[in-house]
C-alpha positions as CSV (number, residue, x, y, z in Angstrom):
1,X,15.7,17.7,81.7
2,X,12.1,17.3,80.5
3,X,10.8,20.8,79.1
4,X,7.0,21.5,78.9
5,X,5.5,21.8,76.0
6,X,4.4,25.3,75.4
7,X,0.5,26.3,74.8
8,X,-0.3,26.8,71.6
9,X,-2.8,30.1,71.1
10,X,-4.5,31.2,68.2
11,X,-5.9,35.3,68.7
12,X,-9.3,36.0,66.8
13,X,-10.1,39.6,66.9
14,X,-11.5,42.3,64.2
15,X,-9.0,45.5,65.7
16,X,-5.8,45.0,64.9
17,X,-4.6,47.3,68.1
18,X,-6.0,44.7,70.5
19,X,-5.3,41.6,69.0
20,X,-1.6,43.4,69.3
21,X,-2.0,44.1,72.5
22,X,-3.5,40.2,73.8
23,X,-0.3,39.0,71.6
24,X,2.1,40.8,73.6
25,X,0.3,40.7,76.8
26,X,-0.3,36.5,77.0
27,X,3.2,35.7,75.0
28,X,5.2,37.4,78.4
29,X,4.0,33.7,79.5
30,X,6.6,31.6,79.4
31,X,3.8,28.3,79.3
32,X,2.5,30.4,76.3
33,X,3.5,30.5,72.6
34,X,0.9,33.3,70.4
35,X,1.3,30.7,67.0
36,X,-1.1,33.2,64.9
37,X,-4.0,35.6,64.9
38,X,-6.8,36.5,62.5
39,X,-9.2,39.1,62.0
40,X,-12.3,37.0,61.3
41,X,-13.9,33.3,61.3
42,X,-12.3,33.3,57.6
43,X,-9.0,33.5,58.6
44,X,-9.1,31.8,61.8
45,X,-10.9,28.7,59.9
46,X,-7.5,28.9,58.1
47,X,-4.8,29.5,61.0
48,X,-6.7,26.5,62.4
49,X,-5.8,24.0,60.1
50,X,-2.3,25.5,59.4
51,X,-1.1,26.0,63.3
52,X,-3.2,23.6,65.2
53,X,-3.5,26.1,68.4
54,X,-4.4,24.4,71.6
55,X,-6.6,27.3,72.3
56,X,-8.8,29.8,70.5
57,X,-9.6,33.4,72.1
58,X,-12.9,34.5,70.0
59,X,-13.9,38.2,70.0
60,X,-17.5,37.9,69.5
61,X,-18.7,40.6,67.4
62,X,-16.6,40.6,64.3
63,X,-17.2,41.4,60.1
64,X,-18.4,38.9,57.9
65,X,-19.5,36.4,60.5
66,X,-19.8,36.8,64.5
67,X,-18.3,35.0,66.6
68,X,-21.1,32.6,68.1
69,X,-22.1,31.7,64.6
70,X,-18.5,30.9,63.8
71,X,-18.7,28.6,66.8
72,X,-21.4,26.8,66.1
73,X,-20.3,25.9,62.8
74,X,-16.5,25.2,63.7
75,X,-17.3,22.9,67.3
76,X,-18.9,20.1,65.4
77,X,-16.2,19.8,63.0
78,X,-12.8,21.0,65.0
79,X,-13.6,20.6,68.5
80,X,-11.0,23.2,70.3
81,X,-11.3,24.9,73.5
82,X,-12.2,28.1,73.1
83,X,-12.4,31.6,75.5
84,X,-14.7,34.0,74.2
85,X,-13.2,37.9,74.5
86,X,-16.7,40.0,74.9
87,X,-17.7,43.5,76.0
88,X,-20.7,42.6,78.9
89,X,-23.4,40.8,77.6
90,X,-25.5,38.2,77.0
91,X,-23.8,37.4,74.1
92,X,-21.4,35.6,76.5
93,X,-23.8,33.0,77.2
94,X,-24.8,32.2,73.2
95,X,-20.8,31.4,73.0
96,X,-21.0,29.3,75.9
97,X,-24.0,27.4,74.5
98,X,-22.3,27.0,71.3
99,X,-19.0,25.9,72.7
100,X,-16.9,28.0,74.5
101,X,-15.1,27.3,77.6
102,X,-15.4,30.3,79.4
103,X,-15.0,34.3,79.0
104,X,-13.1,37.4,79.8
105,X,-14.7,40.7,79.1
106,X,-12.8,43.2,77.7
107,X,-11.7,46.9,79.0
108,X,-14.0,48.8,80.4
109,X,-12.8,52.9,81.7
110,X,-16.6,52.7,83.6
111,X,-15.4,49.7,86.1
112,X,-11.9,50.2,86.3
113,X,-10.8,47.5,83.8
114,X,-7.1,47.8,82.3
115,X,-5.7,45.8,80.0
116,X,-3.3,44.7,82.4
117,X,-6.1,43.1,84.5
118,X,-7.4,41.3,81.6
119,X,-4.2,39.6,80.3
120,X,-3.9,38.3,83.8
121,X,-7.2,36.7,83.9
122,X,-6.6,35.8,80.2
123,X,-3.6,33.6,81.3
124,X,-5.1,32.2,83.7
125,X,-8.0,30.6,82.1
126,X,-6.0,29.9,78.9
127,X,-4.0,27.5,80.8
128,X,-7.1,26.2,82.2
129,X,-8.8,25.9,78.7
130,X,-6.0,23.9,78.0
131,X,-6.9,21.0,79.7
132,X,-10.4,21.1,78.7
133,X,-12.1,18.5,76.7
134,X,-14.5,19.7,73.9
135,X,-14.5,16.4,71.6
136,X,-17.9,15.9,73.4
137,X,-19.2,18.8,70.5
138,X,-18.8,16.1,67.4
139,X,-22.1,14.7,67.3
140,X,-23.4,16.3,70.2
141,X,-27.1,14.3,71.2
142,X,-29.6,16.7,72.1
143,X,-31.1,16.8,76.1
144,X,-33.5,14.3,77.7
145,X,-37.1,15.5,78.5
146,X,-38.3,16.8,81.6
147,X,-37.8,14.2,84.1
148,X,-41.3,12.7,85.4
149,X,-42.0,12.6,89.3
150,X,-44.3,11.7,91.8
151,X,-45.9,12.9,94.8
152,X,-44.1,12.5,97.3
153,X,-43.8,15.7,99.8
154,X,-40.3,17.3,99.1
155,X,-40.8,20.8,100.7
156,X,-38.2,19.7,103.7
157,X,-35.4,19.1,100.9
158,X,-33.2,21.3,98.9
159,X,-30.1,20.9,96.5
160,X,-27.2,23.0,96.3
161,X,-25.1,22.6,93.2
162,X,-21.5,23.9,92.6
163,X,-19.1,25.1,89.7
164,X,-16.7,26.7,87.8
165,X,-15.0,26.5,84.5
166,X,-17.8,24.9,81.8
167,X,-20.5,24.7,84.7
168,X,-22.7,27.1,83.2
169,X,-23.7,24.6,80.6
170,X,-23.7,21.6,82.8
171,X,-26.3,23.5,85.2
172,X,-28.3,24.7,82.0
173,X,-28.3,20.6,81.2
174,X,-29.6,19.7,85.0
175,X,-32.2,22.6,85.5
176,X,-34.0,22.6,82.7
177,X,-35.1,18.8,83.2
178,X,-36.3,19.3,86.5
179,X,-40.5,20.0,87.1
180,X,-41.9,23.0,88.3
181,X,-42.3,21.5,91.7
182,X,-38.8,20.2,92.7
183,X,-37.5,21.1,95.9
184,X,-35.5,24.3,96.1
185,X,-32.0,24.9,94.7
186,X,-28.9,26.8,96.0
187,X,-26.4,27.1,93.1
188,X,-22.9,28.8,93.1
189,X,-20.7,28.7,89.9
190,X,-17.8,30.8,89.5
191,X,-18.5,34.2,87.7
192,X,-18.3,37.8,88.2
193,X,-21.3,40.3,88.8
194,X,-23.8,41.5,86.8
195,X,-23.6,37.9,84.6
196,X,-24.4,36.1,87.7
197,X,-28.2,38.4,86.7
198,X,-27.9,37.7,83.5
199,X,-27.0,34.2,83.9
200,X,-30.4,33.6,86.3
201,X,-32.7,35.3,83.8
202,X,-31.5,33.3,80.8
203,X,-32.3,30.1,83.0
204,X,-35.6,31.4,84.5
205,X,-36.7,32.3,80.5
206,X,-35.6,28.3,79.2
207,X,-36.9,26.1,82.3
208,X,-39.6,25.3,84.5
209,X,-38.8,26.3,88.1
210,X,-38.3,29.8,88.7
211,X,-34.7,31.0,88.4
212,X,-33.3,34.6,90.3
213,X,-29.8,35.8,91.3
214,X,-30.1,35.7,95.4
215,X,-30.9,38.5,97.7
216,X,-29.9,38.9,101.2
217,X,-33.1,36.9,102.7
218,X,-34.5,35.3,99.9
219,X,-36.6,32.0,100.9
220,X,-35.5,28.9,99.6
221,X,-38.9,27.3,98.3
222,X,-40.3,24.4,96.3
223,X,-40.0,25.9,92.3
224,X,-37.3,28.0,92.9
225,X,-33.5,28.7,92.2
226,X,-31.1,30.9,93.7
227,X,-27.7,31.4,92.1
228,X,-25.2,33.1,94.1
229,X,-24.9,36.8,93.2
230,X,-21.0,37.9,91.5
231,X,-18.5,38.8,94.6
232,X,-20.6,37.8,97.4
233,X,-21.1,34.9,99.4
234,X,-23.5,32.9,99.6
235,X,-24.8,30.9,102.5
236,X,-28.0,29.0,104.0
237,X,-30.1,29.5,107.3
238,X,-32.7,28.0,109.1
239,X,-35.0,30.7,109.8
240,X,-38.3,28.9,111.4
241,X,-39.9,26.4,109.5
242,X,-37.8,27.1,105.8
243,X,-34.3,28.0,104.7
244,X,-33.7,31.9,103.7
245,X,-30.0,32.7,102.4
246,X,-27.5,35.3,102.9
247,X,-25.5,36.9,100.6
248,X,-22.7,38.2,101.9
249,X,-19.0,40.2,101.3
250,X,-15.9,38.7,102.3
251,X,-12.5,37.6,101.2
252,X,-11.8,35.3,98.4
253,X,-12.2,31.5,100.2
254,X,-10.3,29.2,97.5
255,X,-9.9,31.8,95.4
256,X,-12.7,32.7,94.9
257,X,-15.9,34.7,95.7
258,X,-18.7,33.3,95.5
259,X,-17.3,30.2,97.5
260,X,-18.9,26.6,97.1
261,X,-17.3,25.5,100.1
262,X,-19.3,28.5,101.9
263,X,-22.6,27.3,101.0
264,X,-21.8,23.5,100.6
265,X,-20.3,24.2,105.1
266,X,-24.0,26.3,105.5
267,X,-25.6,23.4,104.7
268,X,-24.0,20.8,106.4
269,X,-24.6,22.4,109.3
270,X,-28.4,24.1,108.6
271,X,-29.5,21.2,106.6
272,X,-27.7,17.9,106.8
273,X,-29.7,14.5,105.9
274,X,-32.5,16.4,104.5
275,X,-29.9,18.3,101.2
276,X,-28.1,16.8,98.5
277,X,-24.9,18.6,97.2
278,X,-23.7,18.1,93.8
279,X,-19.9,19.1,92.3
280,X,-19.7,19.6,88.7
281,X,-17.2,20.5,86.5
282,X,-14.2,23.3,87.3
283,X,-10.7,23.8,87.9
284,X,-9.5,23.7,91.5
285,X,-10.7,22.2,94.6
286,X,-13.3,25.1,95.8
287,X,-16.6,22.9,97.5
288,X,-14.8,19.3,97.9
289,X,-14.3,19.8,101.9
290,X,-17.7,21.3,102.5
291,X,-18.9,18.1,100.0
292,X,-17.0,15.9,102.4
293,X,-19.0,18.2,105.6
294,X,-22.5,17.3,103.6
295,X,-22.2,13.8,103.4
296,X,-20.8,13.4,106.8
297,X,-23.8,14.7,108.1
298,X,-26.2,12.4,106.4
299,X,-26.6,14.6,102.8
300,X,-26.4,12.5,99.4
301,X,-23.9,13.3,97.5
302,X,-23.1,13.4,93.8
303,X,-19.9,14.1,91.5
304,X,-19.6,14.4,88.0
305,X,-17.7,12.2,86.4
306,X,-14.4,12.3,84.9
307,X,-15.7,11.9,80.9
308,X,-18.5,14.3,81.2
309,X,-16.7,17.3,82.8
310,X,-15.5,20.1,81.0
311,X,-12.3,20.2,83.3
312,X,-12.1,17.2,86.1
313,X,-10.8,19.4,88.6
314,X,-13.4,20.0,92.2
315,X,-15.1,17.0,91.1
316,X,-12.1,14.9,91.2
317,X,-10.4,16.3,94.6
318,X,-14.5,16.1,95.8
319,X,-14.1,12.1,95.1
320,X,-10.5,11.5,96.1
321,X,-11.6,13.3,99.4
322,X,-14.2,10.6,99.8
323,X,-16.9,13.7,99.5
324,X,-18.8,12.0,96.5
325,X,-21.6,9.1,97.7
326,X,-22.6,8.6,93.6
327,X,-20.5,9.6,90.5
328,X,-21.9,9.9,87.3
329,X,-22.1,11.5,84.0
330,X,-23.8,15.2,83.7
331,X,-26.3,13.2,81.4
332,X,-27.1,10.9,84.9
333,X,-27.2,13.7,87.7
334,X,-30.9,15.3,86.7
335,X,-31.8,10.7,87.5
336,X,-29.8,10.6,90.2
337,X,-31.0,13.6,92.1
338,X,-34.3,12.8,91.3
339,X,-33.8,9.4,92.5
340,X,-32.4,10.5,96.2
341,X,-35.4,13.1,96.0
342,X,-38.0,11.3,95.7
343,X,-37.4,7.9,96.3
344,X,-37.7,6.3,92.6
345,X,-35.8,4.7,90.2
């Protein structure tokens, strides 16, 4: 009988109480084996080398060094997946930048958070962070420029982009290469509220077109992007001449809320030949069968590609499905979207 191999975890945390507590809580796994803990980048540096963990969970604000510092100094020279532990804040979204795979946040009495709740989720994306590929981060090769366009009349068009576990990155990557002008953008990646804001102003302060967390109603125009809001849906409608969306609460659809297959199915139907859907990185299959709805009605389609992603999870099911018309590295989307845009090469 073949047994599986256990996941190797290494806890980095400053308070002795909680990294107790994470050890207890994620070793009740039995996928999960706690193979050390430290109390600063010092000592983790050191368990690194001596336990080889599969995965890293990183407090963020620690003594002697923080923990996005710590990160950007250890990712180009021990590429490890990593899940940042933070209280909410931005913060969250420096680690991400600098390497990690995704987050938890940590208790909170004002929302209701128990430790119980976080473990959960912690196990849960631990596993996922497993199969993650970060080797990408030795000799990472800095962004493109803005892509260059013409001008050819794109205010009938919009994109809707989807993701989950290392998408916030890969959208950063597409975004911020596209010009002031580019058609509208629906975007949902996987997050919970209040850093779905804080997500949308850290784009809107780095790129060109204007970037907001949706509102019920809010038009979809030339310039602008609307990211999903945390625990609602998000879909489109053709109000007139123009496309408004509404945000919406309902029941988890995948497993999730905000959906990709809800807005990826809006569009289909509000939008067809005249939107292009792209799938990016994430665990799961959330957005491949509203994909496949897209490019049935005429939409192009693109997937990311098995190299580039982060985990090769919706992307993959998307393209096995037959849902993905063009795949390609996250390097080749802000190209190939551009190219389906407007018409060039």
């Amino acid at each position: 009988m073949l047994i599986k191999k256990k996941i190797k975890v290494l806890i980095v945390d400053d308070s002795i109480v909680f990294r107790e507590m994470l050890s207890r809580g994620i070793s009740e796994d039995s996928g999960i084996e706690v193979v050390a803990t430290a109390s600063d980048p010092f000592q983790a540096r050191d368990r690194i080398i001596e336990s080889e963990p599969d995965v890293m969970t990183l407090d963020v604000e620690m003594p002697r060094m923080n923990g996005i510092e710590f990160l950007r100094r250890l990712m180009p020279q021990y590429p490890i997946p990593v899940i940042v532990v933070s209280a909410v804040s931005e913060n969250v979204f420096d680690a991400l930048n600098a390497g990690a795979v995704d987050f938890v946040t940590k208790v909170d009495s004002s929302i209701g958070r128990g430790i119980d709740s976080l473990v959960k989720e912690l196990i849960i994306k631990i596993k996922i962070a497993s199969t993650a590929k970060v080797g990408h981060w030795k000799n990472e090769n800095t962004l493109k420029n803005y892509v260059k366009t013409n001008s050819v009349n794109t205010g009938n068009r919009l994109v809707a982009i989807g993701a989950s576990t290392g998408g916030t990155e890969a959208i950063y990557s597409i975004i911020k290469t596209l010009p002031r002008d580019f058609p509208g953008i629906v975007i949902v990646q996987h997050m919970p509220p209040v850093f779905t804001r804080m997500y949308a102003e850290r784009l809107n302060n780095s790129c060109l077109m204007e970037v907001k967390e949706a509102k019920d109603g809010d038009r979809i125009t030339e310039g602008r992007v609307l990211i999903a809001p945390g625990d609602f849906h998000m879909r489109v409608k053709k109000s007139g001449t123009f496309w408004t969306v509404e945000c919406f609460k309902g029941q988890k659809v995948n497993g999730h809320c905000p959906s990709v297959d809800i807005l990826f199915e809006s569009i289909a139907s509000e939008a067809g030949r005249n939107s292009v859907g792209i799938i990016l990185t994430g665990m799961g299959f959330d957005g491949a069968k509203g994909l496949l709805s897209m490019r049935r009605k005429g939409a192009r389609t693109i997937g990311q590609d098995e190299q580039s992603s982060v985990v090769y999870g919706m992307p993959k099911v998307a393209y096995d499905l037959g849902a993905v018309e063009i795949q390609t590295s996250l390097a080749g989307i802000p190209q190939c979207v551009c190219s389906m845009i407007y018409g060039v090469k």
